[in-house]
C-alpha positions as CSV (number, residue, x, y, z in Angstrom):
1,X,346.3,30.4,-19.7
2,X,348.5,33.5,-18.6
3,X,350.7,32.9,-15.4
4,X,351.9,34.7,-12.6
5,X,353.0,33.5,-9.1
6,X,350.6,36.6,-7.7
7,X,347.7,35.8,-9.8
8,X,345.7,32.7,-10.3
9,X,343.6,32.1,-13.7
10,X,340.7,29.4,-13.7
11,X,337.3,28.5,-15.5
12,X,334.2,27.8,-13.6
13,X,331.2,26.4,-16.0
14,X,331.9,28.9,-18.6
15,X,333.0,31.9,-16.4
16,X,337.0,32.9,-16.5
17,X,338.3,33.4,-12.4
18,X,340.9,36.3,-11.8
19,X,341.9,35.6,-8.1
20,X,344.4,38.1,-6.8
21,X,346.8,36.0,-4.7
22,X,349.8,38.9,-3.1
23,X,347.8,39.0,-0.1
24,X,351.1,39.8,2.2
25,X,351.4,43.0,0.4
26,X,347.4,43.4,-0.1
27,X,347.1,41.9,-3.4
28,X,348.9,45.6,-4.7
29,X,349.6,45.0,-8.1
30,X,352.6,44.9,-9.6
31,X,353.9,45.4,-13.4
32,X,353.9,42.0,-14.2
33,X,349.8,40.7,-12.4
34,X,348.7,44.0,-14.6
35,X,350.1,42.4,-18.0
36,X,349.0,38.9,-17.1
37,X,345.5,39.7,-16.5
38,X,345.4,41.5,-19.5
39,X,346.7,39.0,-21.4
40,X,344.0,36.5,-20.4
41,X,341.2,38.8,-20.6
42,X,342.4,38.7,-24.1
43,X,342.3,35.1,-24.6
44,X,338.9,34.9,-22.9
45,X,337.4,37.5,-25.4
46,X,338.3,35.6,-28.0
47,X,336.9,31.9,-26.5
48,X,333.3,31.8,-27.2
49,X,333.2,28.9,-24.5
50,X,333.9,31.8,-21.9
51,X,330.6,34.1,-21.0
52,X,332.0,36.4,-18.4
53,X,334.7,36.4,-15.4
54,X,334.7,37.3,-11.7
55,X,337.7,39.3,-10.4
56,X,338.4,38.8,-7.2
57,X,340.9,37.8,-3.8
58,X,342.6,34.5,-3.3
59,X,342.0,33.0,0.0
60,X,340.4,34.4,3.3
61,X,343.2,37.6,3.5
62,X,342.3,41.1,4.4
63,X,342.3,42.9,1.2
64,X,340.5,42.6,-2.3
65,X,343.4,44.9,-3.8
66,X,345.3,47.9,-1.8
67,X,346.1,49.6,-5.3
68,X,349.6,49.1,-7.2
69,X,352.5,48.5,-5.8
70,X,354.3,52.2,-4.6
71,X,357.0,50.9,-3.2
72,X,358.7,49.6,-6.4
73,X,358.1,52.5,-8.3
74,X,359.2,54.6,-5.7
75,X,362.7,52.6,-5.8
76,X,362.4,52.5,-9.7
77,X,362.5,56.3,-9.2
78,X,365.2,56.4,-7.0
79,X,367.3,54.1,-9.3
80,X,366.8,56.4,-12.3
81,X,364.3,53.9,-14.2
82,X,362.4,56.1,-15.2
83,X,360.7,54.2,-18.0
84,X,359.4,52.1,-15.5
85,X,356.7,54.4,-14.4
86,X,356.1,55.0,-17.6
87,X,355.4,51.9,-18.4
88,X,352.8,50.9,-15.7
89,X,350.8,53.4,-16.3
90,X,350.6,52.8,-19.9
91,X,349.7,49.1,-19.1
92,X,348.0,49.8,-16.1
93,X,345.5,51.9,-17.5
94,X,345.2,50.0,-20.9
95,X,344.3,47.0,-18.7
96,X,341.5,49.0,-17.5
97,X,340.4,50.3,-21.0
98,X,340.0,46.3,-21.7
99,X,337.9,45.6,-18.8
100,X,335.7,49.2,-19.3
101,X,335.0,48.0,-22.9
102,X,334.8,43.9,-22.5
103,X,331.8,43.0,-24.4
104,X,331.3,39.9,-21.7
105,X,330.2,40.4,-17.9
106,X,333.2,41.4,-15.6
107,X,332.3,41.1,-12.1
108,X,334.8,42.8,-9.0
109,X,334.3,40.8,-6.0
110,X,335.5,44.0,-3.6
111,X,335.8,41.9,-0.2
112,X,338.0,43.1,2.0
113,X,340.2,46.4,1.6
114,X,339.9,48.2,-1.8
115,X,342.0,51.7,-2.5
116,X,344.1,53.4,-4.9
117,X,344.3,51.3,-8.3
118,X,342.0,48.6,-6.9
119,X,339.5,51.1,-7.0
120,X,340.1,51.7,-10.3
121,X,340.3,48.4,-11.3
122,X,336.9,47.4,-9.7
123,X,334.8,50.3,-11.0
124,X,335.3,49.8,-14.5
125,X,334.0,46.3,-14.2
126,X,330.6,46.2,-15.0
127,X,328.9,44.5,-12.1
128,X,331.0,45.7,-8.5
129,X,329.9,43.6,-5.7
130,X,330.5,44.6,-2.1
131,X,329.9,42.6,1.4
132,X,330.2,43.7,5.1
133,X,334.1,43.1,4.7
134,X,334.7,46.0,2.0
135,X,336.3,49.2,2.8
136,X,337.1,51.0,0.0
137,X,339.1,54.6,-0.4
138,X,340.6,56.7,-3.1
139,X,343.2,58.3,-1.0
140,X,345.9,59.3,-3.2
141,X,345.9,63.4,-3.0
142,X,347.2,61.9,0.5
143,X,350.2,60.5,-1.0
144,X,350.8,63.6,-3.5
145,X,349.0,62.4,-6.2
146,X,345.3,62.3,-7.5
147,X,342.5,59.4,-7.9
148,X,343.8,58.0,-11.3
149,X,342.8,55.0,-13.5
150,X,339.8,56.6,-14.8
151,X,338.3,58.0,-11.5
152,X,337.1,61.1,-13.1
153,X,335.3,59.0,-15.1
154,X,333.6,57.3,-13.0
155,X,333.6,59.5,-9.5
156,X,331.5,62.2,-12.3
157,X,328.1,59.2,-12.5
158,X,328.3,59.4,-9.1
159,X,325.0,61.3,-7.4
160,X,325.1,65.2,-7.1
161,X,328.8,65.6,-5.8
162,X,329.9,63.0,-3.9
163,X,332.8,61.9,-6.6
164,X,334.1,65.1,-6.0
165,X,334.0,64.8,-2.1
166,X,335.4,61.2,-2.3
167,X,338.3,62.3,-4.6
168,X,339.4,65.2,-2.4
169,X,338.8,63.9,1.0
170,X,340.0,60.1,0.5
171,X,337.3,59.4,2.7
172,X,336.7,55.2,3.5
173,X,333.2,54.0,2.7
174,X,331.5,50.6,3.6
175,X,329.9,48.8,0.8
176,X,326.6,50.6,2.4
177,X,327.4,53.4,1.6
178,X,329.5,52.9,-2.1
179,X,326.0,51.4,-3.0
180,X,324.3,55.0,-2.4
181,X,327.3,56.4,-4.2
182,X,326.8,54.1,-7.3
183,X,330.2,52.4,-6.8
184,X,328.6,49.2,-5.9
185,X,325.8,47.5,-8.0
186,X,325.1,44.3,-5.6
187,X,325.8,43.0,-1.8
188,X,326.3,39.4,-1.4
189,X,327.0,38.1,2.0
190,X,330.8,37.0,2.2
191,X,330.1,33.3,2.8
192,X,328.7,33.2,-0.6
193,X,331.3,35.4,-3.1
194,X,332.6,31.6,-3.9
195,X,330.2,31.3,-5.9
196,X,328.8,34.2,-7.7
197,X,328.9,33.5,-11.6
198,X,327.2,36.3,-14.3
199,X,324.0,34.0,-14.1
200,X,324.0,33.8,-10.3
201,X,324.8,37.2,-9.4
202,X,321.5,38.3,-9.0
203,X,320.0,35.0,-7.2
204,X,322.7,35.7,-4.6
205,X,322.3,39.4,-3.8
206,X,320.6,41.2,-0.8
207,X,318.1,43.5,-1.2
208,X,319.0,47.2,-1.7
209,X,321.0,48.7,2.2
210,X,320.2,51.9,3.3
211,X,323.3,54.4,4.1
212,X,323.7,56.8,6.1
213,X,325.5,58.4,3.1
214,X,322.0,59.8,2.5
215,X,321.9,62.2,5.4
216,X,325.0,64.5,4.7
217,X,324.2,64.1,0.9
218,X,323.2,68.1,1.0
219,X,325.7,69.0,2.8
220,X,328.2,67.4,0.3
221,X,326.2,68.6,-2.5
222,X,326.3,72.7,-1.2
223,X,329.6,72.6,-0.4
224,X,331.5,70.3,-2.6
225,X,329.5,71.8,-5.5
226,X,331.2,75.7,-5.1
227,X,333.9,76.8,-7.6
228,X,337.3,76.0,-6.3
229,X,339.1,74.1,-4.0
230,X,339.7,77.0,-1.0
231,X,336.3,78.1,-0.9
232,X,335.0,74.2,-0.6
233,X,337.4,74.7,2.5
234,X,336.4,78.4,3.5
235,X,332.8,76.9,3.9
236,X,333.7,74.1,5.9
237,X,335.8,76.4,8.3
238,X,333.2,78.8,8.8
239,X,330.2,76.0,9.2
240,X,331.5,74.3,12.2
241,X,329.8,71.2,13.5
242,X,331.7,68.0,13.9
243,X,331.2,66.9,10.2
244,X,332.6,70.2,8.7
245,X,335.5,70.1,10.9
246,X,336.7,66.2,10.2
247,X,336.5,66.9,6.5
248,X,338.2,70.2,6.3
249,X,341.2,68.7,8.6
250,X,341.3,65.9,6.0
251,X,341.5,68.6,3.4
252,X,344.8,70.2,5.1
253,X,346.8,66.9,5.4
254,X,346.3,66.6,1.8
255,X,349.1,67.6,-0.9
256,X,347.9,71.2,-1.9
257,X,349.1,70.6,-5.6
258,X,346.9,67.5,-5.9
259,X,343.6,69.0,-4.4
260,X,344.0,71.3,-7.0
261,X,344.6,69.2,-10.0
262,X,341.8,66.8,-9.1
263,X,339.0,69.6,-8.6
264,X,340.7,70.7,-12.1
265,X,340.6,67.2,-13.8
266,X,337.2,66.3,-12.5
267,X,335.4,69.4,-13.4
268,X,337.1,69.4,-17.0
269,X,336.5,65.5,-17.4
270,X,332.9,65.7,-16.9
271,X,330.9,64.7,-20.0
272,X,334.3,62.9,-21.3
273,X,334.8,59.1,-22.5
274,X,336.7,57.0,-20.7
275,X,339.7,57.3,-23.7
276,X,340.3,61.2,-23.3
277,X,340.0,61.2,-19.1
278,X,342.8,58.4,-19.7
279,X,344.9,60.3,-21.5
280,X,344.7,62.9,-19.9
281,X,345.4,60.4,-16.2
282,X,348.3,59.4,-18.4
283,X,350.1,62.8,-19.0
284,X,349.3,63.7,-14.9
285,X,350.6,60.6,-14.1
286,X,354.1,61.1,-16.0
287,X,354.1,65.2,-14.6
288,X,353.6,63.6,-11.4
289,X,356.2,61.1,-11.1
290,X,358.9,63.4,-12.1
291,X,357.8,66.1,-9.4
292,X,358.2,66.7,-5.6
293,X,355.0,65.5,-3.8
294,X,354.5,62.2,-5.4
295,X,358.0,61.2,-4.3
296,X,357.4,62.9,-1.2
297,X,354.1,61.4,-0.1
298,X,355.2,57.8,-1.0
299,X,358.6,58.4,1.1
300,X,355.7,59.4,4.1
301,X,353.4,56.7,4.3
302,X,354.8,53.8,2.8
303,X,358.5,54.1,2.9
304,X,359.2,55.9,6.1
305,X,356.1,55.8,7.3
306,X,356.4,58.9,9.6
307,X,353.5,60.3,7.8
308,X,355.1,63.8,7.9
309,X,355.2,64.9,4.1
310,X,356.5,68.0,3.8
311,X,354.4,69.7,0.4
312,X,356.1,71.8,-1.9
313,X,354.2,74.5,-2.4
314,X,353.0,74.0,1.2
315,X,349.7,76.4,1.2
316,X,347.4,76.2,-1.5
317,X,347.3,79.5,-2.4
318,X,351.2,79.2,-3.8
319,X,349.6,76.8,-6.5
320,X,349.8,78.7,-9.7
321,X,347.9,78.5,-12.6
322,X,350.5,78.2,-14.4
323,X,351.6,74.8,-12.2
324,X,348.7,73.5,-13.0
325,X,348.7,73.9,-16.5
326,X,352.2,72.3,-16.8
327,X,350.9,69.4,-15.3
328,X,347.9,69.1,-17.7
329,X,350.3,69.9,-20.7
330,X,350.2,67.7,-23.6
331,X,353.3,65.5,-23.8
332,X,355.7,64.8,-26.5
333,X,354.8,63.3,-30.0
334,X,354.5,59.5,-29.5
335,X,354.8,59.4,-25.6
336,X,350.7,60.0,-25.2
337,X,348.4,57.4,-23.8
338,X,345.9,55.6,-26.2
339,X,344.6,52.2,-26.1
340,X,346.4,50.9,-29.0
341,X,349.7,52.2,-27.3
């Protein structure tokens, strides 16, 4: 089997175990977990003793995975490696290709914290349980950049327009609530995630929760539904009630260049496979990394930590077309994202 000191690899009567073992950095992932467990997903798809896997934590710590590790791209950045970010996201999202198309039973065990890329990674598995312990977010127009990995993929199956209020806002949801969303296809008390298997899964879940998701559903669907960015936010300001008002001051702390790039990219991605939304992650991602906010937001809350980005362009009215379309440009001949890359 693959090997990593931040990763441990196992088989359980037939099923392949993925246990994500960084836990004093979240389980984030770094370049070399990403390539490991793609490696081994490759082996088990080729073992016809192996019927499915479980992704999930190591241990008893707080998070199932907090998303990829910032911190060293950031410094990559700073060094002037820049074909370091290049290639994570390549691998990255070619890792998540593999698990979107596996032709055996991938479960994600979200327990505990799940953002960023561990979203990603989790919602392209075909079976996504959730306990009382997950607390999951997509946060990353907070950071200067947008929800990635394929999240216009699948924040589009989502019901009426919640993907879109989720990708803009960053908003946290409990498993509850990802379960009215879609993003969670089984609850299984946490005392028993040891032992759910492909066969099992469904002998171990509880029955269906209600969310109080359900009860602003309309409201999300009026609002998040209009045609651009500052009118979603124009309604919110003139609605009032205490609802309106959290949302639209989540809204403001938020990079103005990615709110308006990921209302772009999930409007245009709707309808798209997984390979072209991908690709199109892919050239964002590499725009991105070379700009201002991405470097910004990291430096903010995760470097720093102040949490004072300042945004260039600051008001999102200064974000041109034109901006935008530079960032959705096509890239140059043999840089492009595919899965055979």
């Amino acid at each position: 089997m693959s090997a990593t000191p931040h990763v441990e690899f196992s088989l359980r009567a037939g099923t392949g175990e993925i246990r994500l073992n960084r836990p004093e950095e979240l389980n984030a992932l770094t370049l070399e977990m990403i390539e490991a467990i793609d490696r081994q997903l490759a082996e088990w798809a080729a073992d016809p003793k192996v019927t499915g896997a479980v992704l999930g934590k190591a241990g008893t710590g707080d998070a199932f995975c907090a998303g990829v590790d910032q911190r060293a791209l950031y410094h990559a950045l700073l060094s002037g490696d820049r074909e370091y970010g290049a290639l994570f996201y390549r691998r990255f999202y070619q890792l998540l290709y593999r698990i979107a198309s596996y032709k055996k039973p991938i479960i994600a065990v979200m327990d505990g914290i799940t953002m960023g890329g561990g979203v990603a990674l989790a919602a392209h598995c075909r079976i996504r349980v959730g306990t009382r312990n997950t607390y999951l977010a997509f946060a990353d127009c907070k950071i200067g950049y947008f929800p990635d990995g394929g999240a216009a993929a699948f924040y589009n199956k989502c019901p009426g327009e919640i993907g879109m209020f989720l990708a803009l806002t960053g908003v946290a949801l409990r498993a509850r609530g990802l379960f009215r969303a879609g993003l969670v296809t089984h609850m299984v008390p946490e005392d028993r995630v040891a032992l759910i298997t492909p066969l099992l899964i469904n002998e171990l879940s509880l029955p269906p929760p209600v969310s109080t998701l359900a009860d602003i559903e309309p409201h999300i669907n009026q609002i998040f539904g209009l045609g651009s960015v500052p009118e979603i936010m124009g309604v919110l300001a003139a609605r009032g009630g205490e609802w309106a008002k959290g949302t639209l001051e989540q809204l403001r702390h938020q990079s103005p260049t990615s709110l308006a790039l990921t209302y772009r990219h999930l409007r245009s991605a709707k309808g798209q496979p997984l390979e072209a939304v991908l690709k199109t992650d892919y050239r964002l991602s590499q725009h991105l990394i070379d700009g201002h906010d991405f470097r910004e937001g990291i430096r903010a809350f995760v470097i720093d930590r102040d949490e004072k980005p300042t945004w260039q362009p600051s008001d999102l009215r200064e974000v041109s077309p034109a901006a935008l379309d530079a960032l959705f440009a096509p890239m140059d001949r043999g840089m492009e994202w595919s899965p055979a890359a």
